[in-house]
C-alpha positions in Angstrom: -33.0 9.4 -39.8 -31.6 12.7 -38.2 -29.3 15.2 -40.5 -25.8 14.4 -39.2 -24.8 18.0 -39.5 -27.7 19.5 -38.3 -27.6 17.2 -35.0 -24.4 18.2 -34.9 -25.6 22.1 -35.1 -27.7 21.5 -32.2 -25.4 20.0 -29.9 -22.9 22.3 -30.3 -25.9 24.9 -29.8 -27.4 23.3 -26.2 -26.3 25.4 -22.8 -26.2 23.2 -19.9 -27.2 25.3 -16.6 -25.0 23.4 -14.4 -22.1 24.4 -16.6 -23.5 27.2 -17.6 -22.6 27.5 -20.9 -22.9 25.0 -24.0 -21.3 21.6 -23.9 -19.2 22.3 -27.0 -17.5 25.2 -24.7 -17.5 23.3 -21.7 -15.2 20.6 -23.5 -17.9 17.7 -22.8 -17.4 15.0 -25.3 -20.6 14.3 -27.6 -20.7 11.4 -29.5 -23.2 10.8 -32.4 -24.0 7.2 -32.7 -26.3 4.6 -34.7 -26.5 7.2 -37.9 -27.7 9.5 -35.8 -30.5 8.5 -34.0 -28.5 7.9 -30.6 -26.2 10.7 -28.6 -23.8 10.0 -25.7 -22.4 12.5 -23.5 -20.0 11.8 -21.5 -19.0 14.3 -18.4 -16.4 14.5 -16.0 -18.2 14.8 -13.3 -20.5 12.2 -11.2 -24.3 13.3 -12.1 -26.3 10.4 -10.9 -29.1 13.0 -9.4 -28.3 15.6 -12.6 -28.2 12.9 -15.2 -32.1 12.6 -16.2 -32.4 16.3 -16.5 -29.7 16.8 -18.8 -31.0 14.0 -20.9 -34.4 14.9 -21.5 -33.1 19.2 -21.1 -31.2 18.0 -24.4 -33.6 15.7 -25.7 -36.0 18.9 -25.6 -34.0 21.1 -27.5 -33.0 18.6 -30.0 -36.8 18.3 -31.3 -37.2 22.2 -31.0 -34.2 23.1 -33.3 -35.9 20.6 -35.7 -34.0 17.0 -35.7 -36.3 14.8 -37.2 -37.1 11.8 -35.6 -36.2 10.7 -31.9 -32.9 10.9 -30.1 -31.7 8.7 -27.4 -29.5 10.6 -25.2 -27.3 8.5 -23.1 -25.7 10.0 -20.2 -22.7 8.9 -18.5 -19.2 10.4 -17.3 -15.7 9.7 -16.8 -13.5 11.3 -14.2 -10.0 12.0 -14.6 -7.1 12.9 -12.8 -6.7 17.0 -12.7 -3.9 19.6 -12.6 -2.0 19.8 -9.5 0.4 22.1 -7.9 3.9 22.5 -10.1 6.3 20.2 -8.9 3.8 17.8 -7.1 2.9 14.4 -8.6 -0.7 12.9 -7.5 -1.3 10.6 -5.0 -1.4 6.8 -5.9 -4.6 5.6 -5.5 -6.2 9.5 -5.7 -7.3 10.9 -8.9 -8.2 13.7 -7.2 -7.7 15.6 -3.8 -10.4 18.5 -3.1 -9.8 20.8 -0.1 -12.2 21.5 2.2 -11.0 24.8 4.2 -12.2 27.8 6.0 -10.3 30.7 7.1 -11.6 30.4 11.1 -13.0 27.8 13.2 -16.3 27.4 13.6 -18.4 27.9 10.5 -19.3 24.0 10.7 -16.4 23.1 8.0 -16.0 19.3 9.0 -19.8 18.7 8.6 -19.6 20.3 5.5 -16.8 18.0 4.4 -18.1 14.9 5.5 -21.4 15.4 3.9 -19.9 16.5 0.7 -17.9 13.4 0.6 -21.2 11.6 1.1 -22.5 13.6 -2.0 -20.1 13.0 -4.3 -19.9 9.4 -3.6 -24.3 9.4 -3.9 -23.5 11.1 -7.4 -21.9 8.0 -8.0 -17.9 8.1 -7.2 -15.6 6.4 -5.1 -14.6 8.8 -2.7 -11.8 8.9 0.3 -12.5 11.3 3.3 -8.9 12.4 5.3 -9.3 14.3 8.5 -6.5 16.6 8.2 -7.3 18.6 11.5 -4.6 16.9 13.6 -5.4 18.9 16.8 -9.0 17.9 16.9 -10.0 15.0 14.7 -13.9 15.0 14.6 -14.3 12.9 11.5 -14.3 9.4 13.2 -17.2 10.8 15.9 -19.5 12.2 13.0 -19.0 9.0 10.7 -20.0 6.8 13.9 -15.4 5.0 14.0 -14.5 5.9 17.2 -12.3 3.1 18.6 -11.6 1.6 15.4 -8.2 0.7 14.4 -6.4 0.4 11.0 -5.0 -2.7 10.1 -2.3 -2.6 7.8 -1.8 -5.9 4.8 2.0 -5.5 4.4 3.4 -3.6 7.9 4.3 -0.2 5.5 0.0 1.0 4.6 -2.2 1.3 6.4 -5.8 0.2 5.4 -8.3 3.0 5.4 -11.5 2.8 7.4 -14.8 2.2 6.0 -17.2 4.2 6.9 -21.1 4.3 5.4 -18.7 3.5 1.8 -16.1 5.9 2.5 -12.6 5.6 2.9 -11.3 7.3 5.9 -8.5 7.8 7.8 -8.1 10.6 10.5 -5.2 11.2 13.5 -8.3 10.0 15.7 -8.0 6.7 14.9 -4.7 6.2 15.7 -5.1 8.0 19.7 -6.0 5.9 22.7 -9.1 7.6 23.0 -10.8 10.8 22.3 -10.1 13.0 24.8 -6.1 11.8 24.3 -4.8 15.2 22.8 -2.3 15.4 20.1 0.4 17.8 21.6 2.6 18.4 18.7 4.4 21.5 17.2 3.6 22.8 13.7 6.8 20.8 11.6 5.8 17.1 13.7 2.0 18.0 13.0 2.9 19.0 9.1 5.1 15.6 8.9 1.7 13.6 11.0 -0.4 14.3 8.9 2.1 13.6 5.5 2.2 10.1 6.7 -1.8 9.7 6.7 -1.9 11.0 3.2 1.0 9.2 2.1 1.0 6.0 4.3 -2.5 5.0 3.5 -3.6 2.6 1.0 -6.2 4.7 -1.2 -7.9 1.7 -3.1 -9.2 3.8 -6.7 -10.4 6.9 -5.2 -12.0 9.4 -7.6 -12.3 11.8 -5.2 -10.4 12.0 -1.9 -12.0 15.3 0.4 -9.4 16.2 2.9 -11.1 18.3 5.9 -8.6 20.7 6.4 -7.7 22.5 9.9 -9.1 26.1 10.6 -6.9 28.6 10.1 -4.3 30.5 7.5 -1.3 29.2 9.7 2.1 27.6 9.0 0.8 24.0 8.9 -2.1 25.0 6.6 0.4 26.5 4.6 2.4 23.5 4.3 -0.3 21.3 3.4 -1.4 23.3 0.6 2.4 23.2 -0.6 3.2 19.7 0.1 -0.6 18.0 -0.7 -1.3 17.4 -4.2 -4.5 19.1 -4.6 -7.0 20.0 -7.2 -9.3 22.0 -6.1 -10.5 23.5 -3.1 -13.7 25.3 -1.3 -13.7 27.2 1.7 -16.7 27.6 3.7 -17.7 30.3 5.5 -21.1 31.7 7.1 -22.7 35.1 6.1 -21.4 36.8 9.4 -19.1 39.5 8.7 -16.1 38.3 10.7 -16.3 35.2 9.3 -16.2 36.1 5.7 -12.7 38.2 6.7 -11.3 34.7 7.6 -12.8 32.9 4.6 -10.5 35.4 2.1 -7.6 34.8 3.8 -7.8 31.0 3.5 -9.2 31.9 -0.5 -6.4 33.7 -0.9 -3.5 31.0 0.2 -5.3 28.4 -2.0 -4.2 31.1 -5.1 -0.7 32.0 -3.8 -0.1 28.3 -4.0 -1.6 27.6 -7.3 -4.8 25.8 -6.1 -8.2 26.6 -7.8 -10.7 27.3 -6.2 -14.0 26.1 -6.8 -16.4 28.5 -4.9 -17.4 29.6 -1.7 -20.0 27.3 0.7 -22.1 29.2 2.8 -23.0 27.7 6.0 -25.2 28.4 8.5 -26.7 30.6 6.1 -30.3 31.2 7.7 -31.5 29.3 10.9 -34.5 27.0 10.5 -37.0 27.0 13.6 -37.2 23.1 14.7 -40.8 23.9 16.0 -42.4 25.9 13.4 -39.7 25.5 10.4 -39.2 29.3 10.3 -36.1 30.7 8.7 -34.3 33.5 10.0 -31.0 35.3 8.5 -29.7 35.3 12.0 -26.0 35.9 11.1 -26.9 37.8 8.3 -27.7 37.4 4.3 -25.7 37.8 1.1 -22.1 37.2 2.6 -21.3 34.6 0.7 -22.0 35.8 -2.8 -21.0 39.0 -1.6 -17.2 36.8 -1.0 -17.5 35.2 -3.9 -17.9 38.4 -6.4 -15.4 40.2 -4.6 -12.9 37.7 -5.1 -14.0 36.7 -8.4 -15.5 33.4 -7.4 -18.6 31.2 -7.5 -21.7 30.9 -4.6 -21.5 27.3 -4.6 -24.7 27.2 -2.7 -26.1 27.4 0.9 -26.7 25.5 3.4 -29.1 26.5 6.8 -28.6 26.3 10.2 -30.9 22.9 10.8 -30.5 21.0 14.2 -31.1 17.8 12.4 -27.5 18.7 10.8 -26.4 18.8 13.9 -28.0 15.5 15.3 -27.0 13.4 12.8 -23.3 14.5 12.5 -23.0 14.2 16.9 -24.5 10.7 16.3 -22.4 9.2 13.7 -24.6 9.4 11.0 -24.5 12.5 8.8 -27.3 14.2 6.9 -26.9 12.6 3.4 -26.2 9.2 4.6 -29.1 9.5 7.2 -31.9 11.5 4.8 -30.5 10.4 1.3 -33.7 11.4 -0.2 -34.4 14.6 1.7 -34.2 18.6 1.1 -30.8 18.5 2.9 -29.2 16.0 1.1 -30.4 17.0 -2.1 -28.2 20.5 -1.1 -25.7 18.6 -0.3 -25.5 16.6 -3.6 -26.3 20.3 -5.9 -23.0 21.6 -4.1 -21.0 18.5 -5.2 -22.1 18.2 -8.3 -21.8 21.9 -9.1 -17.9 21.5 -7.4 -17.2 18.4 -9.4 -18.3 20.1 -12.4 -16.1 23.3 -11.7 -13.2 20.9 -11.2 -13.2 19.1 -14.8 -14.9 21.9 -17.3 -13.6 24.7 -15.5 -15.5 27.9 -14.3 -18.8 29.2 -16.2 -18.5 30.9 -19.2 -14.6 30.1 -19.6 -14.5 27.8 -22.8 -12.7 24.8 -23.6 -11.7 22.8 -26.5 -14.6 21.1 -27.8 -15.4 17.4 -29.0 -18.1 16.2 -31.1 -17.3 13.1 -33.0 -19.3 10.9 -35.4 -19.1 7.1 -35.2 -19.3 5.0 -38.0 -21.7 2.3 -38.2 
């Protein structure tokens, strides 16, 4: 059987490249079980699509720092409910609200939400999606619910909508049609959208993504004061007058006392649907460029791709529609890497560590 404390030793020793530093720093539990011939991790993140390469990552490192005999990793996680803004309690029914925001309009922020709801949901949680952009609700076109209704079980909630296993609810479903607009001053916008958040029934959401309007305005503002929220990204493209947008919007998520997970860059390089060349049409290096100048992370990026574009305008986005392909899978690396920013904090900041022995 394995030495106990030099197992130990060598878990406390591992770095994890998604977390980028060692799961004793990162806070992840590690449980040594069966005297030592069996390891469980558990993470508080979803890692369906991570969880293999972890396992035999460790496994490998185990038998090269010496542990006699073989280890069974076991790889599974737990999420939890996170920090929100002082003086805010969480949402019943929400463990935890992540913002999706960018600083201007269109850098392709509600694609980006609604596929990153897909992914975290593929990574294996429950996730909500709220379409918070009360002036033009696009959610309920890209997830293929226009013309649905909610239905409500005791005349006070409303009952979210499904949509390809998310829960949804957006201003959109609520209009007469989609070209009905929503004329509304900021305060009766601010107090619309509070009643979507707060009127719906959330049924044991791990994650709930709320798509966020364009913009560093007053209701934006409000939201980010009144919405219990996590964590947030802002997306942005690598075009210069873009990125001045996406720091304001960065910025207000600080002011407020909302981390922020990292910057998404969109449209990042266009991908030729005839020959499958990529260009840098709107430039390169904007987004990491953002996030070291404000002292944040590249979450990763994401290419100009007309099948993006398709599937979102028909109801059927990227992940949901291509769950195995190159797009999804940078889809799921994003949420994953957010997720993982959310519960062990940024890389290379430590956090109190747990390795624990069970007796047989």
């Amino acid at each position: 059987m394995p030495d106990i404390a030099a197992l130990e030793r060598a878990l406390a020793a591992y770095v994890d490249p998604l977390l980028g530093r060692s799961l004793f720093e990162a806070g992840v539990p590690c449980r040594v079980e069966a005297g030592g011939s069996r390891v469980r991790i558990e993470l508080g993140f979803p890692a369906a699509g991570y969880r293999e390469t972890l396992r035999a990552g460790l496994q490998r490192h185990l038998a090269a720092a010496g542990i006699a005999g073989p280890v069974e990793v076991v790889v599974d996680w737990n999420i939890v409910p996170q920090a929100v803004q002082k003086g805010l309690s969480p949402l019943p029914g929400v463990k935890n609200i992540l913002a999706v925001a960018s600083g201007k309009g269109g850098v392709g922020k509600s694609t980006v939400a609604v596929n990153l709801a897909l992914a975290l949901q593929a990574e294996g949680a429950r996730v909500g999606l709220l379409d918070a952009d009360v002036y033009g609700p696009s959610q309920p076109m890209m997830l293929g619910s226009s013309g649905e209704r909610p239905t409500s079980s005791d005349g006070r909630r409303m009952n979210p909508i499904m949509a390809h296993g998310l829960q949804t609810m957006s201003i959109g479903f609520l209009l007469d049609s989609d070209a009905q607009p929503a004329i509304w001053r900021g305060p009766m916008a601010t107090q619309a959208l509070a009643q979507l958040l707060g009127e719906t029934a959330w049924d044991g959401l791990d994650y709930l993504v709320v798509d966020m309007p364009p913009g560093t305005g007053d209701i934006q503002l409000s939201l980010s004061q009144r919405v219990p929220v996590a964590g947030s990204v802002v997306v942005t493209t690598p075009q210069d007058i873009a990125l001045l947008d996406a720091r304001k919007g960065l910025e207000m998520f600080r002011k407020v006392g909302i981390p922020v997970l990292g910057i998404i860059e969109n449209m990042s390089t266009h991908v030729c649907s005839s020959c499958g060349h990529e260009e840098a049409i709107f430039g390169s290096g904007g987004g990491d460029k953002l996030a070291r100048a404000a002292g944040s992370e590249l979450l990763g990026q994401l290419p100009l791709d007309i099948r993006i574009r398709l599937q979102a305008d028909s109801g059927n986005p990227t992940v949901a529609a291509e769950p195995d392909g190159a797009l999804a899978q940078r889809y799921r690396d994003i949420a994953r890497l957010a997720a993982a920013r959310l519960a062990h904090g940024e890389a290379g900041v430590g956090a109190f560590p747990s390795i624990t022995v069970a007796e047989d």
